[in-house]
C-alpha positions in Angstrom: 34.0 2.3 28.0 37.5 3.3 29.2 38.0 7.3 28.2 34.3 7.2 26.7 33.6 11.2 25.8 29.4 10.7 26.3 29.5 12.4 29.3 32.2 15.1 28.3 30.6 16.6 24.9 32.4 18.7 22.9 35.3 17.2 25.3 39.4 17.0 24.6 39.8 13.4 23.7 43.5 12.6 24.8 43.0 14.9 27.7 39.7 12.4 28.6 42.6 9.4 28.3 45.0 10.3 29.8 43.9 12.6 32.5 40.1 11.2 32.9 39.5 14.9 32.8 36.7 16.8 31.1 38.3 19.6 29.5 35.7 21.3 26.8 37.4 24.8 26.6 40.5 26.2 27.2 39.5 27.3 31.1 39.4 23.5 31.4 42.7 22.8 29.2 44.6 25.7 31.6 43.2 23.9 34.9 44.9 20.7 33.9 47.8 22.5 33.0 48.6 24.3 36.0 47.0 21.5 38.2 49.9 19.4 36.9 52.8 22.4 36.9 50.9 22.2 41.0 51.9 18.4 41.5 54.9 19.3 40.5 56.0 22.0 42.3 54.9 20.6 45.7 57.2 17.3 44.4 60.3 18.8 43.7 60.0 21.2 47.2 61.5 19.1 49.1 64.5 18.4 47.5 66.2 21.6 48.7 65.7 21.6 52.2 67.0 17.8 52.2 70.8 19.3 50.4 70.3 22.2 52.6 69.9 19.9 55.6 73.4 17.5 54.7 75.4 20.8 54.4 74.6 22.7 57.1 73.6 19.4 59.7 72.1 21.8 62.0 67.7 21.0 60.7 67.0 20.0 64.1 67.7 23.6 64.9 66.5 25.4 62.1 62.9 23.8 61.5 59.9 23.6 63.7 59.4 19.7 64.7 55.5 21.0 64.9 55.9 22.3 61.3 57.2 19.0 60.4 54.3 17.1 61.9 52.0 19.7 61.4 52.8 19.2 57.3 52.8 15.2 57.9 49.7 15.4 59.0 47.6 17.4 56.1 49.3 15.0 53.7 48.3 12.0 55.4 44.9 13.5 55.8 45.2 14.3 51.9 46.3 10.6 51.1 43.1 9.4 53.6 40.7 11.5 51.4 41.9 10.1 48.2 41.4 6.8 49.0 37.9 7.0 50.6 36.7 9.6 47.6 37.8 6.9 45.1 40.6 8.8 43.6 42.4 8.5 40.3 45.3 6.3 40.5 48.0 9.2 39.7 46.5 11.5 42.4 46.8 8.2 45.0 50.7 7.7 43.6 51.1 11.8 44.3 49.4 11.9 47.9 52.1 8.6 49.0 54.9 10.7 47.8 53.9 13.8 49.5 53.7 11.2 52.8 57.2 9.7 51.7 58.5 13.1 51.4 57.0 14.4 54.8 58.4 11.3 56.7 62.2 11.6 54.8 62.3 15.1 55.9 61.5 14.3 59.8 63.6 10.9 59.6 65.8 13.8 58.7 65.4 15.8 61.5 65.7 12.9 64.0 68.9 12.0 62.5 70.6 15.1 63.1 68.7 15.5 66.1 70.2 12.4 67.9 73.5 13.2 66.1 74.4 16.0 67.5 73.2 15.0 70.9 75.7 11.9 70.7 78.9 12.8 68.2 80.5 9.9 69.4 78.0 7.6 67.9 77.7 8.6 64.4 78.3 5.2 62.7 75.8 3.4 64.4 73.4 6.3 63.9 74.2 6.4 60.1 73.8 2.7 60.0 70.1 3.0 61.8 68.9 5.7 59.9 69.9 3.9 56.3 68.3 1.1 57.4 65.0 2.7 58.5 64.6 4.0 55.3 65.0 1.5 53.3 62.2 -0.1 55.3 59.7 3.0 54.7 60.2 3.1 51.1 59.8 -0.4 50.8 56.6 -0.1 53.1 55.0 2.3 50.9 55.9 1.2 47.3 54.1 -2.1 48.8 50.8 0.3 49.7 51.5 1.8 46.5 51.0 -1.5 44.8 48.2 -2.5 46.8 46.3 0.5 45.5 46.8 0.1 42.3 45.2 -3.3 42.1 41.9 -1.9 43.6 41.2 0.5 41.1 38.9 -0.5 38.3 39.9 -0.6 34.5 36.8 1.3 33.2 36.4 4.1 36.0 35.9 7.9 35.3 36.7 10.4 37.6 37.2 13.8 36.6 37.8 15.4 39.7 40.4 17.9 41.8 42.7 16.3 44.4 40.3 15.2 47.4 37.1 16.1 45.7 34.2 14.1 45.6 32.1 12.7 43.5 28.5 14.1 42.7 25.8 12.2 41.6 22.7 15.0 41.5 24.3 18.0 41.5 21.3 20.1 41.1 19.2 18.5 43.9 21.4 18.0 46.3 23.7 20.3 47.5 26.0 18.1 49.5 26.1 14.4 50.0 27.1 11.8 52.8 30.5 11.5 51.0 31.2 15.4 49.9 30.4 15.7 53.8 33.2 13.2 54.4 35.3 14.7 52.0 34.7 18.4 52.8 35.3 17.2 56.7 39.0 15.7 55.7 39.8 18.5 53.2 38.7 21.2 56.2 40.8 19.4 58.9 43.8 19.4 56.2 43.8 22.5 55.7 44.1 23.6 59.6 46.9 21.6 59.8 48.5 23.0 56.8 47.7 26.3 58.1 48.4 25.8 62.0 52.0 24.2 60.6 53.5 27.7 59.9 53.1 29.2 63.2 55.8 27.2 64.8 58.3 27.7 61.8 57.1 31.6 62.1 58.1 30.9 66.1 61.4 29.2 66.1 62.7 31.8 63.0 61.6 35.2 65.3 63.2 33.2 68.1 66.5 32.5 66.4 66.3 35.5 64.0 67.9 33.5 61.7 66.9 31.0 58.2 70.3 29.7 58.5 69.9 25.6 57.8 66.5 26.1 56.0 66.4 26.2 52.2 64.5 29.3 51.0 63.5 27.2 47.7 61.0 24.8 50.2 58.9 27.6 50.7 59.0 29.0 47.4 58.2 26.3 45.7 55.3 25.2 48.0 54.3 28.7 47.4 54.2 28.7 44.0 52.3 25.2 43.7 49.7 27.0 46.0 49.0 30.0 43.5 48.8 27.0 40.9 46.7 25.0 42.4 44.4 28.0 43.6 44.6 29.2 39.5 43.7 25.9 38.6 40.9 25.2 41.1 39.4 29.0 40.1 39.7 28.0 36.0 37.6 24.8 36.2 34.3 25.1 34.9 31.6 24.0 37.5 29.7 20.4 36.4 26.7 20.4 34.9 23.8 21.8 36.8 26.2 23.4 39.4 26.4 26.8 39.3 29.5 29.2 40.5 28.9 29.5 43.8 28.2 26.1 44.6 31.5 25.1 42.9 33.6 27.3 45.1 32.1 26.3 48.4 32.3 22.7 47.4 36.1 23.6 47.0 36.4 25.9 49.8 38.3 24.1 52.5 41.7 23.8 49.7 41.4 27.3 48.3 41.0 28.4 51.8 44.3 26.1 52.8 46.1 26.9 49.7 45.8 30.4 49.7 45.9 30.8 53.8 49.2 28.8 53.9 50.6 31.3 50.8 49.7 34.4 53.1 52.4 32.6 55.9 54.4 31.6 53.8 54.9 35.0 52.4 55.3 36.2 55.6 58.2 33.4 56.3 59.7 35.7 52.7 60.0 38.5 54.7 62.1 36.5 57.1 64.1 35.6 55.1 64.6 38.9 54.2 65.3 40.3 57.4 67.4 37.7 58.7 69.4 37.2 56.0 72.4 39.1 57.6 72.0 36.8 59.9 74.7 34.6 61.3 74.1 31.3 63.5 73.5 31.8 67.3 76.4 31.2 69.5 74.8 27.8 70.9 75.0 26.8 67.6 78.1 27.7 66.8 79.5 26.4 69.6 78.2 22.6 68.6 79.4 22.9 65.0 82.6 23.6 66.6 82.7 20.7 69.1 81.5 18.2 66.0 84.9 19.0 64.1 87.1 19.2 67.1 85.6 15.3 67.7 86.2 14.7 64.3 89.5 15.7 64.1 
């Protein structure tokens, strides 16, 4: 039956309905906690860096079109892995918005990209990129719906983001699909990780943050402590012991807490070039945009 505590004794019952989560202590009850306060965090990073990018109009200078994609792609890898590990129906809806998110912010940096290439055609610009995102949202809420159907009423899965599901834990230490899943989470990961370099590139190169939003980075940085915490707090399964339960994990503490490392050294950036004013080139084009305006 549907939130059935027979396999969770001694097990948090509204935690087990809502969540589908076995939380039997209060390590448990604090991984769900900061797993959520996680989710949330990498949800509401983006939101800065798109204000940031209408005020300044200069993103397709100021971010890495490698960090961009390199980003796209662990999220798309992350939404991959939660449909083929059978995934709970709010970590599905959470790995589509990170992918609406990641494809906002480079339909972002296109915009301005082509923008400021051609200031005389900024109304048929605008007009394009509206209408391109209308269709993207509409695409996804309609994969959104599609996945929802799929899932089964009476399924239990108490697992982390991408994890997968296991059967014998004592016998066996991996599986065909932990393989499958440990393969996407690993590949994930690198991207995550490899998606900084550029960003760490083009800021040295510019010495100047000017048009990025210093909030992206620390939220996403705070999400990864969090979900690190959160991965660390869970009590291994039945059967599994310590060890086997952090290499199982490995690939995402490995991406969470490698991408925190760069991102903390992106801080320091921030810190140096925060005196920082604009190069001249780009200078130069904010100038011609208002002269054209005007």
């Amino acid at each position: 039956p549907f939130g059935n505590l027979s396999d969770c004794p001694n097990g948090s019952q509204w935690i087990m309905e809502v969540f589908h989560e076995c939380a039997q202590d209060s390590w448990d009850i604090s991984s769900i906690i900061l797993g959520l306060l996680s989710i949330f965090c990498f949800a509401a990073a983006s939101f800065p860096q798109f204000y940031q990018a209408c005020k300044t109009g200069i993103m397709d200078r100021a971010l890495s079109i490698y960090f961009l994609l390199g980003w796209l792609g662990g999220d798309l890898l992350n939404l991959i892995g939660s449909f083929l590990a059978d995934q709970l129906p709010l970590q599905v809806y959470t790995a589509i918005y990170y992918v609406l998110a990641d494809l906002v912010m480079l339909s972002l940096y296109c915009y301005y990209r082509v923008k400021n290439r051609a200031g005389r055609y900024t109304a048929p610009i605008n007009a394009a990129f509206v209408f391109l995102s209308m269709g993207m949202v509409s695409t996804l809420s309609l994969l959104g719906s599609g996945a929802a159907t799929t899932e089964g009423p009476g399924t239990f899965r108490g697992r982390s983001l991408l994890a997968v599901p296991m059967d014998d834990p004592g016998s066996k230490p991996f599986t065909k699909s932990e393989i499958l899943g440990f393969t996407i989470g690993s590949v994930s990961s690198v991207l995550y990780l490899c998606s900084r370099v550029p960003q760490i590139h083009t800021n040295y190169k510019r010495k100047s943050t000017t048009g990025i939003s210093y909030s992206l980075f620390a939220l996403v940085m705070l999400g990864n402590s969090l979900y690190g915490l959160s991965v660390l707090l869970k009590n291994p399964e039945p059967g599994q012991g310590e060890g086997d339960y952090v290499l199982h994990h490995l690939p995402w503490l490995v991406g969470s807490l490698g991408v925190l490392s760069l991102d903390v050294l992106i801080s320091f950036q921030f810190l140096a070039y925060r005196k920082g004013r604009a190069s001249p080139h780009e200078e130069r084009d904010a100038l011609l945009g208002e002269q054209g305006d005007s």
